[in-house]
Structure formats: structure tokens, C-alpha cells
N, C-alpha and C positions, 0 to 999 in steps of 0.2 A: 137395262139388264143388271141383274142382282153382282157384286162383286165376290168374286170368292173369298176376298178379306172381310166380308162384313161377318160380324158376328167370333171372327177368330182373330182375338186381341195380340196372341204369342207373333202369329205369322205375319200380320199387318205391322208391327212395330220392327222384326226382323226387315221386310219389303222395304221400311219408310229410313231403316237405317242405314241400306243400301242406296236408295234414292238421296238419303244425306252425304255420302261420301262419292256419288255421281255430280254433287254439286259442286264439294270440294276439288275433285278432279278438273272439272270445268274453271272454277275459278282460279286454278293455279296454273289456267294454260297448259297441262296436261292431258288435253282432251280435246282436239281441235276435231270441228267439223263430228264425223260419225264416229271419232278414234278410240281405242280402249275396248275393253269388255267387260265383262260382271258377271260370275257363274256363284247363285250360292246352293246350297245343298237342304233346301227345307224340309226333308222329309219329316223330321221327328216332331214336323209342325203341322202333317196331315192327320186330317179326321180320315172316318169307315165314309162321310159323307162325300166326302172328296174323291176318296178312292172308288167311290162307285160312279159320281159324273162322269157322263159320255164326253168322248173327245168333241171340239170346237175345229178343230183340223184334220187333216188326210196324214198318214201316218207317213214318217220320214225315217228314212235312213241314220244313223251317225255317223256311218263311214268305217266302224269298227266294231266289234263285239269287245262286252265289259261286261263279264257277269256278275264284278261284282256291284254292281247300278239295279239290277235286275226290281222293280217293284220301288224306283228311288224317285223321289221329285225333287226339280232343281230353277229357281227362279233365274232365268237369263236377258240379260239385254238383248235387244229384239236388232238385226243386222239392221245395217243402214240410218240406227236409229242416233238421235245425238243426245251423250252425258246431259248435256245443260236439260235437255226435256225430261231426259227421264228423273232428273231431281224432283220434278213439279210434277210427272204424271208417270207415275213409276207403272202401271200396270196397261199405260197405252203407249209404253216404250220398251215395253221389257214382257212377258209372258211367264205365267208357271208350264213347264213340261212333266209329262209322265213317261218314264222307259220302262218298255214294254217286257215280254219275257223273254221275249226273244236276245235280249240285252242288246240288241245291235241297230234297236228304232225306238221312235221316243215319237208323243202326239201332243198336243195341246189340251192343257185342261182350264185354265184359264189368264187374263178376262178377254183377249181378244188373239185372233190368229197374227200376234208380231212371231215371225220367225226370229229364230237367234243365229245369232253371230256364225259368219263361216268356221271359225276357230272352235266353234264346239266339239270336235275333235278331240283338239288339243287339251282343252278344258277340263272334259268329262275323261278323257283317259290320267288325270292328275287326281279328279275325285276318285274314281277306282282305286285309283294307286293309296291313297290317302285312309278310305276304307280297309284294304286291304292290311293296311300296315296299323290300322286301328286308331289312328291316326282322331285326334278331336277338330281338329282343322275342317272348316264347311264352306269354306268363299274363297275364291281364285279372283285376282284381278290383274289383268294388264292395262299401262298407262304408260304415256308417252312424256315421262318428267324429262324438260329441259336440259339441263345440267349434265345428268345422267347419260342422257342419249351422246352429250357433245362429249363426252370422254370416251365414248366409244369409240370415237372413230378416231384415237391415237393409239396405235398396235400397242403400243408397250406396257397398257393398262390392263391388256384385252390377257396376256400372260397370269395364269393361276395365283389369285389371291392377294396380286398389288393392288388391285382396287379395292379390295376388304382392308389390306393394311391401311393403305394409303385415307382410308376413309374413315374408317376407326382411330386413328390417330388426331384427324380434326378437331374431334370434341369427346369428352369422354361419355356423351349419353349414347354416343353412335353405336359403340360397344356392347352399352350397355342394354341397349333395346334392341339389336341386329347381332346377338351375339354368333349369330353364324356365318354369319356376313354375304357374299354379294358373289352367289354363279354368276360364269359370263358363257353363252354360247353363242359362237359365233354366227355371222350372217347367213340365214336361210329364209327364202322366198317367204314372205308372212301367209301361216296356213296350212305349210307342206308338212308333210310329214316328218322330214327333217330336223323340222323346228321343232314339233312334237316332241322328239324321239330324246333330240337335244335336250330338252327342257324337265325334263321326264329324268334324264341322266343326272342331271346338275342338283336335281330336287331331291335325291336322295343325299346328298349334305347341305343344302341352303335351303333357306325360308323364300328367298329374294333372289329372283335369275334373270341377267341385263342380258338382254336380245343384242347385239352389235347394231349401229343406226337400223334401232327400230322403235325400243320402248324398254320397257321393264315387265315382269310376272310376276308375282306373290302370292302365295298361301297364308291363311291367317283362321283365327278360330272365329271370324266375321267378315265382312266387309271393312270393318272401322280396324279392325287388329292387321287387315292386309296392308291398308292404307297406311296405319303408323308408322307402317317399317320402310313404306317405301318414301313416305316424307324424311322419316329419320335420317335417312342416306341420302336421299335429297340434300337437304341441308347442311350435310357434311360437304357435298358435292361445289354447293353453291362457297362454301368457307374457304375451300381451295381456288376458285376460280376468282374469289374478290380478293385473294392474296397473291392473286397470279396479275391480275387487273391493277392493282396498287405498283407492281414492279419488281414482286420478289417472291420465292418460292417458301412457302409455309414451313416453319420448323417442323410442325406435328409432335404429335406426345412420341417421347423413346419408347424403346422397345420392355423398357424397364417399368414406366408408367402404364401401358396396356397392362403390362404383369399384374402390376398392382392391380387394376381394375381388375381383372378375372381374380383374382384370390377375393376381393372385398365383396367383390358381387355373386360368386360361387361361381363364377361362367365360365365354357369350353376353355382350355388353352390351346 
């Protein structure tokens, strides 16, 4: 069977760059087993051909109406499926969908019927949102970084915007590449609406929102651009906890040295 990437150079390098950073997820132990997800927004990489293929699938619900998706295609990882595979076989672990007009169901248009992730939901009402706000941002990715997840589960992180200081202070590229730093919403059932609604909240001032022991969210204008931000914070993450590991609590940059950084870098204060 003919691929829908063959012949469309834009789409198949955006698919394969995604499949790049499903590998990096994998190799970083942020991906265990089926963990994570991948929603990116290719619309502005469909052909009139495309849009005319008949569906490959029976038409599904999404759980919600979003008109602003109405006539949108969006490459997603296929449920059940695992990061490590879809790096090697992005289009028999992950699927392109079309949502329909109805805004509230979406069908398969290629290369095989992989259903996406339960959290499509969540996902595709961030793209709306993201649309909506005209937003250039096209890829959503949740992941389950180490580090990250285990400072969740001490309360006094989980309080508004110590974990942005506390983590921006690390190293000053954390700033400088996360200058919005790090929503936290707390613990909700993964999938409910809840967690949605939460996420959806926190996304209107952050790039980057820490699920409480669950994982992490990101928006990004890629796959690769989600990813940087949530490594970036990673590895701030990881600086504190090898200085907690040695026996002693990290100075961190003062409050006067972030200054600096946001004057030199033009960033939020």
C-alpha cells in the first residue's frame, strides 16, 4: 500500500522529526513501555489530494466539540503504541487523522487504522486553544522525565512558581530557553477531564505544565522545540538533585543574577 508520505517531502521530514524525538524520549527513560504521547498539527502540509482520500477507519468521536479543528489534520501516536517503535516506524505506530465538520469526530486517513492515544482529548482541545489564540505552536508532547516527575511528589514544589525559580536558578540556559517556566497542575486521574481543564488553565501562562506523579505537557512550534524545553528543565532538574546527592543544598543563581539574565536576554521578568 502506497504511503501518504511518498511523494510529500514537507510532511514526511515534519512525521520523521517527530519519530526523532520519540527516540529521544525512549532513550532518556522517559518513555517506558506505551508512556507519552505526540500530537502534531500538519495541516498546512496537506495536499487537495489528501483531502479528498476516503477514510481508512469508521468515524470516532473526540469527546468534545472544537470548531476551531474543523477541516484540521493532525499526526498522532497510535494508543497502546511504544515511543521506541514509533521512532523506526512512525506511520505503523502513530496515524494521520482528519476532523471532520462536525468538529466533534475525526477519521483516519492514513497509513493504517493505529488509533490515537486516549488523551486525544486533552491534546486536540490545546490545539484549538492554540489556533484560536493564533498561536504558531503545532506539536504537544507529554513525557514522563525522571527527575521531574520525582519533585512532584514533594508539596512544597507543587506551590506557584518555586519550581520555575528553583529551576531557573540552576543553570542560566534554563531561563534562558524556558523563559516562562514550569505550570504545575495537580494530581488528576490521567485522561479525565480534569486534567484537561487543568492543563488548558496553566497553558495560558506556560509553555511547559508538570502533571503531579504523572509526567510533564509541552507545546512547541515542533516536536523538536516541545522537546528542548522539557529537556532544558530536565537538566536543571537533574543539577539539583546531584547536589542534593553530594550532601548539600545548591546555592542557585540570586535573585539578582536571574535579573540579569532577563535584561541581557530581553526575557519576561
Amino acid at each position: 500500500m502506497k504511503s501518504i508520505l511518498e511523494g510529500r517531502e514537507a510532511l514526511k521530514a515534519e512525521i520523521l522529526k517527530t519519530a526523532e524525538v520519540a527516540g529521544y524520549l525512549w532513550q532518556n527513560g522517559w518513555a517506558e513501555r506505551n508512556g507519552g504521547n505526540i500530537t502534531v498539527n500538519v495541516t498546512e502540509w496537506v495536499d487537495d489530494e489528501i483531502r479528498r482520500l476516503p477514510a481508512i477507519s469508521e468515524v470516532k468521536p473526540i469527546g468534545v466539540a472544537l470548531p476551531e479543528l474543523r477541516g484540521c489534520y493532525f499526526y498522532c501516536k497510535g494508543t497502546g503504541k511504544r515511543m521506541r517503535d514509533l521512532a523506526r516506524w512512525p506511520m505503523e505506530n502513530g496515524a494521520i487523522i482528519r476532523i471532520l465538520d462536525d468538529c466533534a469526530s475525526y477519521e483516519i486517513v492514513g497509513d493504517e487504522a493505529v488509533w490515537p492515544t486516549s488523551e486525544l482529548p486533552s491534546h486536540l482541545s490545546v490545539h484549538a486553544r492554540l489556533i484560536q489564540a493564533g498561536s504558531p505552536y503545532k506539536a504537544t508532547v507529554h513525557t514522563h522525565p525522571i527527575e521531574l516527575v520525582a519533585m512532584s511528589h514533594h508539596k512544597p514544589f507543587l506551590e506557584k512558581d518555586v519550581l520555575t525559580r528553583l529551576l531557573w536558578s540552576m543553570i542560566p540556559e534554563t531561563k534562558a530557553f524556558c523563559p516562562l517556566g514550569l505550570g504545575v497542575v495537580p494530581y488528576s486521574l490521567p485522561g479525565s477531564t480534569a486534567l484537561a481543564e487543568g492543563t488548558l488553565r496553566e497553558l495560558e501562562d506556560y509553555d511547559v505544565v508538570l502533571w503531579e506523579k504523572h509526567g510533564v505537557f509541552a507545546m512547541g512550534l515542533d516536536a523538536m522545540d516541545a522537546f528542548d524545553q522539557i529537556d532544558v528543565l530536565e537538566k536543571s532538574a537533574k543539577i539539583y538533585i546531584a547536589a542534593r546527592q553530594m550532601g548539600f543544598e545548591p546555592e542557585g543563581m540570586s535573585d539578582e543574577q536571574l535579573q540579569e539574565m532577563s535584561v541581557a536576554f530581553n526575557l519576561p521578568r
